[in-house]
Every structure is written in C-alpha cells, then in structure tokens.
C-alpha positions as CSV (number, residue, x, y, z in Angstrom):
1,X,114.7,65.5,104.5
2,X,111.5,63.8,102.7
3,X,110.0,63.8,106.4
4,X,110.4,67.7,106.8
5,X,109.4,68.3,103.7
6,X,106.2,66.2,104.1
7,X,106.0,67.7,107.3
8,X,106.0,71.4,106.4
9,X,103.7,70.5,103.0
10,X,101.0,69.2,105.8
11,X,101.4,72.2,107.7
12,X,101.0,74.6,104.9
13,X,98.1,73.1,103.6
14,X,96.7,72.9,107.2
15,X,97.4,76.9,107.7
16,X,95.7,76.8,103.7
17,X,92.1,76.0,105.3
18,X,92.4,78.5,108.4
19,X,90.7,81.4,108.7
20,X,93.8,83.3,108.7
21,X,95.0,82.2,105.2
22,X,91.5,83.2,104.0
23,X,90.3,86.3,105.5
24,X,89.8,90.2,103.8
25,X,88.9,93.3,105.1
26,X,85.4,92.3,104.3
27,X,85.4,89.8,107.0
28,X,86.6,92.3,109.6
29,X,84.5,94.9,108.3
30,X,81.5,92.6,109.0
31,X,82.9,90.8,111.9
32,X,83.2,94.2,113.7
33,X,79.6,95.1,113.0
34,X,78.6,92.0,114.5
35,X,80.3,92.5,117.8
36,X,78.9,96.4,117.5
37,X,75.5,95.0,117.2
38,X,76.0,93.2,120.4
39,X,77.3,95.8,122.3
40,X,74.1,97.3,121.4
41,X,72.3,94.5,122.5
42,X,73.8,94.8,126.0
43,X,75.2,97.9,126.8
44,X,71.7,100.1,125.4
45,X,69.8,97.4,125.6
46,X,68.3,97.9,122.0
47,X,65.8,94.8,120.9
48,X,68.7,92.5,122.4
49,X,66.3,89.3,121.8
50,X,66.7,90.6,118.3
51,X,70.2,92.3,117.7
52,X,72.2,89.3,119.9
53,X,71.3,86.5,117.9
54,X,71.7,89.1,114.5
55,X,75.3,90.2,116.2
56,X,76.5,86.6,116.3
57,X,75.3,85.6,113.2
58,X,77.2,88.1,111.6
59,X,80.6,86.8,113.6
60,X,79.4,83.2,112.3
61,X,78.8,83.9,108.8
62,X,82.5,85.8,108.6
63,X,84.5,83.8,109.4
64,X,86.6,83.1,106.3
65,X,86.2,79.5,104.9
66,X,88.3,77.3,102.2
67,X,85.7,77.1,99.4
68,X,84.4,73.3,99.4
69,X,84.3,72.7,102.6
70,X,80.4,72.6,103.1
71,X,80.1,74.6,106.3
72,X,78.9,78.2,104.8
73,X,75.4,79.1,104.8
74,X,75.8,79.4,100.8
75,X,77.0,75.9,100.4
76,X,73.8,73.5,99.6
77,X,73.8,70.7,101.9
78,X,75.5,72.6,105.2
79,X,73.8,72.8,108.3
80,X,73.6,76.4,108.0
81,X,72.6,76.4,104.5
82,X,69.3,73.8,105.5
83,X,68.9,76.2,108.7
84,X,68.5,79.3,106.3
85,X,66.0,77.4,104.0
86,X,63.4,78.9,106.7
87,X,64.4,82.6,106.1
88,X,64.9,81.8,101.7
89,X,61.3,79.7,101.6
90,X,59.6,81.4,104.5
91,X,58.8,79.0,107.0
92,X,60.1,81.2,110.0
93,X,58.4,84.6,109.4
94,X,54.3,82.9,110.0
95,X,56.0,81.1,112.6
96,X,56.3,84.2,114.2
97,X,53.3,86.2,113.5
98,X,51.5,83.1,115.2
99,X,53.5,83.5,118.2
100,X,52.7,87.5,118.0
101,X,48.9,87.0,117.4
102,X,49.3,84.6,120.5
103,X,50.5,87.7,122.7
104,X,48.4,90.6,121.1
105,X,45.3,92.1,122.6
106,X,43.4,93.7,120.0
107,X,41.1,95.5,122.8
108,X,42.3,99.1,121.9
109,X,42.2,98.7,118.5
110,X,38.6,97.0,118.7
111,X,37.5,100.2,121.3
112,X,38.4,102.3,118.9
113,X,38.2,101.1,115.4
114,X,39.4,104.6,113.7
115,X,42.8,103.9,115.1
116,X,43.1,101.5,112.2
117,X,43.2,104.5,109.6
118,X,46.6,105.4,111.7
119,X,47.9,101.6,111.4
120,X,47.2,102.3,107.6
121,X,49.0,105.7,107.2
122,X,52.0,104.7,108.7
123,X,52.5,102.4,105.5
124,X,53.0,105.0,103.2
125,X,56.0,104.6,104.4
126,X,56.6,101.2,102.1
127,X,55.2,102.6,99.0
128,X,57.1,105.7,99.5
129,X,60.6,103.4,99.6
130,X,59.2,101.4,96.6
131,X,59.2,104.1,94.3
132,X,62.7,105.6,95.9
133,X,63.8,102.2,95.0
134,X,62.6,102.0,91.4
135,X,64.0,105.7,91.1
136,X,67.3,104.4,91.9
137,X,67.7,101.6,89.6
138,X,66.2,98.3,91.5
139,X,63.6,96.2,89.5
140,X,60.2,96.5,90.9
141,X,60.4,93.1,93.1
142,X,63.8,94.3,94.8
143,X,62.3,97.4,95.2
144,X,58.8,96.1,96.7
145,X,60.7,93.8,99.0
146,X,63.2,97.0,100.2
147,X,59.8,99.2,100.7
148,X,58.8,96.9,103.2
149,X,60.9,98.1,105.6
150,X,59.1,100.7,106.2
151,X,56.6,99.1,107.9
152,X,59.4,98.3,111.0
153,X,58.3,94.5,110.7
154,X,60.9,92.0,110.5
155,X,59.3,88.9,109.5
156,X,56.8,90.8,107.3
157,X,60.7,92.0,105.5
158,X,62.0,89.0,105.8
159,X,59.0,86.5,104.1
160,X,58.7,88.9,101.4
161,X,62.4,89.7,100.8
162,X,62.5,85.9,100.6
163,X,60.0,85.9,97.9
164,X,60.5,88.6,95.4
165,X,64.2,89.4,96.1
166,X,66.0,86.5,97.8
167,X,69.8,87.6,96.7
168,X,68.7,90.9,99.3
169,X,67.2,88.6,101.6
170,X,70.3,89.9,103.8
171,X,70.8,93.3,103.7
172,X,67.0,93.6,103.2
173,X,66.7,91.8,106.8
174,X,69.4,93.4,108.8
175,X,68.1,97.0,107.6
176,X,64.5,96.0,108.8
177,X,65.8,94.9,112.5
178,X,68.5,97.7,112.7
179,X,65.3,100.2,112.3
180,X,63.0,98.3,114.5
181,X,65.9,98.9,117.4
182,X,66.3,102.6,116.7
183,X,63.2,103.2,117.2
184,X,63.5,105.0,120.3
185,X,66.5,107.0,118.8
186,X,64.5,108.1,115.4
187,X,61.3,108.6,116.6
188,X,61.1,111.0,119.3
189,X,62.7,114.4,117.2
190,X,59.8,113.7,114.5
191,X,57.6,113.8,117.1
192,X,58.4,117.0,118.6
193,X,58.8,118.4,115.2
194,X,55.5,118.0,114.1
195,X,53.7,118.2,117.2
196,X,52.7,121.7,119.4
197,X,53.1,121.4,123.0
198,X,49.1,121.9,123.6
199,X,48.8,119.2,121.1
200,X,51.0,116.9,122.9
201,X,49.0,117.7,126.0
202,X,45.6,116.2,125.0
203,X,44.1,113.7,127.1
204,X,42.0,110.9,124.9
205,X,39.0,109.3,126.1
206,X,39.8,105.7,128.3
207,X,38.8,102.7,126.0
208,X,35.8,101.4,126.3
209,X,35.7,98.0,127.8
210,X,35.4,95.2,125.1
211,X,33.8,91.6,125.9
212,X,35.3,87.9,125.6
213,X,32.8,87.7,122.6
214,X,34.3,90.6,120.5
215,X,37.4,89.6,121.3
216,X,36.8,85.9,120.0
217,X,35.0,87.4,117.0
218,X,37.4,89.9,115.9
219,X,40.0,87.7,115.0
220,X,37.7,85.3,112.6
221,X,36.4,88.2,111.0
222,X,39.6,89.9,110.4
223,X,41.3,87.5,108.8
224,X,38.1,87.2,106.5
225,X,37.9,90.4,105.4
226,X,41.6,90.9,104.9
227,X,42.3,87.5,103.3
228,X,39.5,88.1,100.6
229,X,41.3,91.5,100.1
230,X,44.7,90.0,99.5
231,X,44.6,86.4,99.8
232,X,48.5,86.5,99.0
233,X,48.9,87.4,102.5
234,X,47.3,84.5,104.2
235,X,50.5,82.8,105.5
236,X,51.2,86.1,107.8
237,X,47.4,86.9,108.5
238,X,46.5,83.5,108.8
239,X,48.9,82.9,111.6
240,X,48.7,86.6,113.3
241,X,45.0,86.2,113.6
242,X,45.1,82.4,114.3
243,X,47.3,82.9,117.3
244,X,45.4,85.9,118.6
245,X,41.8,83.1,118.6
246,X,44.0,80.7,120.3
247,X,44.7,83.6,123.4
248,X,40.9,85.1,123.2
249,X,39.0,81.4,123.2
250,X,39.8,80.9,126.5
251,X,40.1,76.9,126.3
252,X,43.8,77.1,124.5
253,X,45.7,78.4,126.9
254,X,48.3,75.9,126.8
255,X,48.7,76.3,122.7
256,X,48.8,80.2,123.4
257,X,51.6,79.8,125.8
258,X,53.4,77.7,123.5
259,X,53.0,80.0,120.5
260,X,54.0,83.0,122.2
261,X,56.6,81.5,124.6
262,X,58.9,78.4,124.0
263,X,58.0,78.0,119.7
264,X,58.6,81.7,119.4
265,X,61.8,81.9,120.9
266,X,63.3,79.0,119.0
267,X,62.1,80.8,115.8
268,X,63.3,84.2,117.1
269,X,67.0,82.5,117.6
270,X,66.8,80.6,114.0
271,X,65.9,83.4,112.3
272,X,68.3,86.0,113.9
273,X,71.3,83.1,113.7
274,X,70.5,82.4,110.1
275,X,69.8,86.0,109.0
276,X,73.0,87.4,110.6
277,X,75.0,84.7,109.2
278,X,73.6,85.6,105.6
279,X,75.8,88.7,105.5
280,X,78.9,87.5,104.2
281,X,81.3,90.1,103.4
282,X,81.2,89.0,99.4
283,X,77.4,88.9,99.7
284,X,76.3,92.0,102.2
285,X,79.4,94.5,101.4
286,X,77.7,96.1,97.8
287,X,76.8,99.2,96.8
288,X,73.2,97.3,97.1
289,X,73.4,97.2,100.8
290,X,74.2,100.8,101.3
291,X,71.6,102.2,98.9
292,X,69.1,99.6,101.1
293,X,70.5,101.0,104.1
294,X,69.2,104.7,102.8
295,X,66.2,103.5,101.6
296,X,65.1,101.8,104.4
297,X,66.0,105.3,106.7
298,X,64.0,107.1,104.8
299,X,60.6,104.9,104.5
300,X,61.0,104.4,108.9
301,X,61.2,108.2,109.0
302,X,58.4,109.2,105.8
303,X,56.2,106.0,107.7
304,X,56.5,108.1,111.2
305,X,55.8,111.4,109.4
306,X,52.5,109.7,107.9
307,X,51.5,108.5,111.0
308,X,52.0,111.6,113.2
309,X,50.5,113.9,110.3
310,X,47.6,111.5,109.6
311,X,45.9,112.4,113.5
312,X,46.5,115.6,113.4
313,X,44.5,115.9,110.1
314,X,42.0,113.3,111.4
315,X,41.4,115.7,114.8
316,X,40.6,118.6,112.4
317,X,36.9,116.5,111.6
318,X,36.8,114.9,115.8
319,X,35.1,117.1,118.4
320,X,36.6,118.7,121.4
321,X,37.0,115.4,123.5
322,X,37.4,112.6,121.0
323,X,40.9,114.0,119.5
324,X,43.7,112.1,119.1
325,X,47.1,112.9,120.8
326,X,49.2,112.7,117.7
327,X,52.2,111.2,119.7
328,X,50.2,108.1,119.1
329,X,50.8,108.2,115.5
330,X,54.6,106.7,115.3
331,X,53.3,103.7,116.9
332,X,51.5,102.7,113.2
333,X,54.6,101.4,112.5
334,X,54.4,97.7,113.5
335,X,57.3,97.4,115.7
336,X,55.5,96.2,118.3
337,X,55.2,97.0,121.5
338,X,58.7,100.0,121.1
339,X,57.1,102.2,118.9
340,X,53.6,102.2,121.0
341,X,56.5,102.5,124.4
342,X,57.6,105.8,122.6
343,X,54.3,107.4,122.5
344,X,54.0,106.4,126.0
345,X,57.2,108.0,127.1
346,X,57.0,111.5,125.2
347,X,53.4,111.4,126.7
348,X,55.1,111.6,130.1
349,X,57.1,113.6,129.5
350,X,54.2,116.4,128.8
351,X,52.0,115.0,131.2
352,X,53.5,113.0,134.2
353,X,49.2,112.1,134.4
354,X,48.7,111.3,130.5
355,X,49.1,107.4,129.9
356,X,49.0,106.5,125.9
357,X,50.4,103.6,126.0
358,X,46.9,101.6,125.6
359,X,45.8,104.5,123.1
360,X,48.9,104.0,121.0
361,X,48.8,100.5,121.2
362,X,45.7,100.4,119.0
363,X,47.4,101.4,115.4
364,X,50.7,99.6,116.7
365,X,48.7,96.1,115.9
366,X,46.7,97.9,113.5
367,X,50.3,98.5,111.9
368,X,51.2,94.6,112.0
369,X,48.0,93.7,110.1
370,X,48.6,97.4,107.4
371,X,52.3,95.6,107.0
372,X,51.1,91.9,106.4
373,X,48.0,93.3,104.2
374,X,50.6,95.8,102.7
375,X,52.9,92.3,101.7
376,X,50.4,90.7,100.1
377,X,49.1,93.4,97.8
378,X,53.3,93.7,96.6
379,X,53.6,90.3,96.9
380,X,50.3,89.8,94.9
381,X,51.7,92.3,91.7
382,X,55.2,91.9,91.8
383,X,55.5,87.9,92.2
C-alpha cells in the first residue's frame, strides 16, 4: 500500500509540472495566434522570414510552465530569458539595420533628393499615434514607443520599445511586424482613394545615373548630418549607414555579404524567436495590447495617407514632366522593399508600361533613415 501510494504521489506531482495541469485559455488563445501567424507565413506568404520565426515564438512562449522551473523567457537566468536580453537592451535591432544598410542602394533616393520630403511625411504617422496614445491614457514613453509603429519598422519598434517602454516591448513588437506584413492588404484601398486615375497614370522621369563616388559619399555624409541632428539615434544610423559604406566601397565585399546574408539571418531568427516568445498569455493578453493593436492600425494607415497626400501637394509646385506619381507615396513607410513592391504593382495595374518600383524605392529608404531619425528625437525627449 505505501508503494502505491508513493507511486501515485510521484505521478501526481509529475502530471503537477505538465503543461496540462498548468494551462488557461490564455495559452490557447495565444497558442492559436501563433499557429495563424504561420499559416500566414505559408499559405499567403506574408513576410514569412518575419511571421515564422514570430508564429513559433508565440507556440514557445505558451506553453504553460510550473513557476520555478527556469525555462520561461521571464525567469532571469533561462536560456530564453539571456536570448531576449538582445530585444530588452537592444543589441539585435543595429544588428539589423547594419545588415539592411549592407543591401540598400541609395541611388534613387540620391537621383532624386526631393523624394526624401516623402520618406519624411510618411512619419507623421508616429507622432500622430503618439498623441492617440497620450489621449488614451499611456504615459508619454509608452506612448512614443507605440507611435513608432507607424513608421512599419520593426527593429526601429523594437530598440525603442526596449528603451522607453520595455513591459510593451511585446505587444509593441508583434503590432509593428503584423503591420509590416499587411502591407499589401492595407495599402492598396488608400491608394485608390486618394488617387485619380490620370494621376495614377503619370510617367516620372528615369533616375539619373549616380557614380561610385556619390555613392561612397552619401553614406559618410548622411550619417553626419543626421547624427549631429539627433545623436540619440546613432546605434540605428550608425549601423544603417555603416553597412551601406561597406556595399558602396567596393573593397568589402566579403563584410557586405556577411552583414546582409548569414549575420542577418541569425539576428532575424533571434529576434523573431525571442520576440514571439515574449507574448505570454499573462503578459500580451491586456487591455494594453488591444488599445496597441488600434493604435498601431491607425498610425500605418494616417503614415500612408501622409505619404500619398504629401506628392500630390508637392506636384502642385513641379512642372509638367517632373511630377510625382503619388502611388509612390505609401512606400515612405520603411517597410522595405513591400511597401515600394506595392507602388510597383498598382502602377501596373494602370500602366502595364509604367515601372515605379525604382521611383518608389527612393522614400522607402528615405523612410528607414525618417524612422531611425524619428527614434532618436523620441528617444532623445522621452528617455
């Protein structure tokens, strides 16, 4: 008898530290949007590189655990938890615009240096979402690091989430990626809302052709300029325009490759792994996250509104031949290269013979640099 007892005692405190003694509807709740993210991923093929690793995380982080046990991302000392330090203290995020400056060519943008003004409407977008935020109760650090979002730029989210609002870090994250993937679902109706067929129809000027040395220079002097604007932005700057010299020089091709290829895509996997895991139930299932949710809709859509609106007012002071097609102006937010791959598409759809992709792709990097500058000036009053 005291051997079935011990036996059934072992046994109950075994089924005790399952995940079936410990689970809630929270769990399922976010164990389901993990596997809907991933069906995203594959079956739409929306940013799977992104939404995968996100997807999985989610399943990861949800799985319910006997407190103590020093496997949860929240528990200091875990492999997840030291894994995450790169999202909380923001090691990942540069990490990535390095590997992004590594595989951006600035030629449009350089061509035609007005397209920056685009790249920097399509941030109203954040400041916009800030004051939603402070509106709706958030202190003015949660509520720079949600107005972020609307800039469609991850990392840029992420490292300043991690800074000025770290318990959000989460929902903060998730909302940025979820938006950068719907971009080819939100876009498009704004678009055709604001546009008129004849304005969709006109055909902008080919780029000039830009030389190795602007190329080399641009870089250098960009980060000057906008590090002595905010110099709380030079960890994202410094890396996006440090990676883009390493690609222009010429003679370091093989630290280009690595920054854009194999160091990029371990990043990419930590930071969706991590990030995903971060929503557990107890920690991502608040009234927070919805409200973040909202907020984050409505800076992507007021960002692509700026952006759209912001040509067509620019083409009212351009001559006949230098207008801009104002399907070029979603693409200033810095989801980069989908947004400027939208512009491309609605183009075509107009005008089989009107290519924008290289036009639109000029305030889609202008957009990375307006959200990392846009970072630092929050970051820079808020920290």
């Amino acid at each position: 008898m005291i051997l079935k007892s011990n036996i059934a005692e072992n046994l109950y405190q075994f089924f005790n530290y399952t995940g079936f003694a410990n689970v809630t509807f929270g769990h399922i709740v976010m164990i389901l949007i993990g596997l809907l993210f991933i069906y995203l991923a594959i079956k739409k093929e929306w940013e799977p590189l992104l939404l995968i690793p996100i997807g999985f995380g989610m399943i990861i982080g949800n799985i319910p655990l006997f407190p103590g046990m020093q496997v949860g991302i929240y528990e200091d000392g875990s492999v997840l938890n030291i894994l995450y330090q790169g999202v909380r203290r923001g090691f990942y995020p540069p990490l990535i615009f390095l590997g992004i400056g590594a595989m951006t060519d600035f030629s449009a943008l350089i061509s035609n240096p007005k397209l920056l003004l685009v790249g920097a409407a399509a941030q109203f977008g954040i400041f916009a979402a800030y004051a939603g935020a402070l509106a709706l109760g958030f202190t003015p650090a949660e509520a720079g690091a949600i107005g972020i979002i609307g800039g469609a730029d991850g990392p840029t989210a992420i490292f300043l989430s991690g800074k000025l609002a770290p318990d959000l870090i989460g929902a903060i994250s998730v909302s940025a990626y979820s938006y950068m993937a719907l971009v080819p679902v939100i876009q498009p109706p704004i678009m055709r809302l604001l546009t008129t067929k004849k304005e969709r129809l006109i055909r902008m000027q080919p780029p000039r052709a830009v030389s190795q040395q602007e190329k080399i220079v641009f870089p250098i002097v960009g980060f000057l300029i906008t590090a002595f604007i905010v110099p709380s932005g030079i960890p994202l700057l410094g890396m996006l325009f440090f990676g883009n010299l390493l690609k222009e020089s010429g003679v370091t091709r093989r630290l280009a490759e690595t920054a854009r290829g194999p160091l990029n895509d371990i990043v990419v996997i930590l930071i969706g792994v991590t990030v995903g895991c971060s929503t557990q139930a107890d920690k991502f299932l608040q009234g927070k996250s919805i409200m973040i949710f909202a907020l984050g809709a409505a800076s992507f859509i007021v960002a692509t509104f700026a952006g759209v609106l912001f040509c067509k007012v620019l083409n009212l002071f351009l001559k006949d031949g230098k207008k801009l097609n104002p399907l070029i102006g979603n693409a200033g937010v810095s989801a980069v290269p989908d947004s400027a791959r939208v512009s491309y598409v609605q183009g075509l759809k107009y005008d089989p013979t009107n290519f924008l992709l290289m036009h639109a792709m000029g305030p889609n990097v202008a957009g990375v640099i307006g959200s990392a500058v846009a970072a630092g000036i929050l970051l820079g009053f808020l920290s």
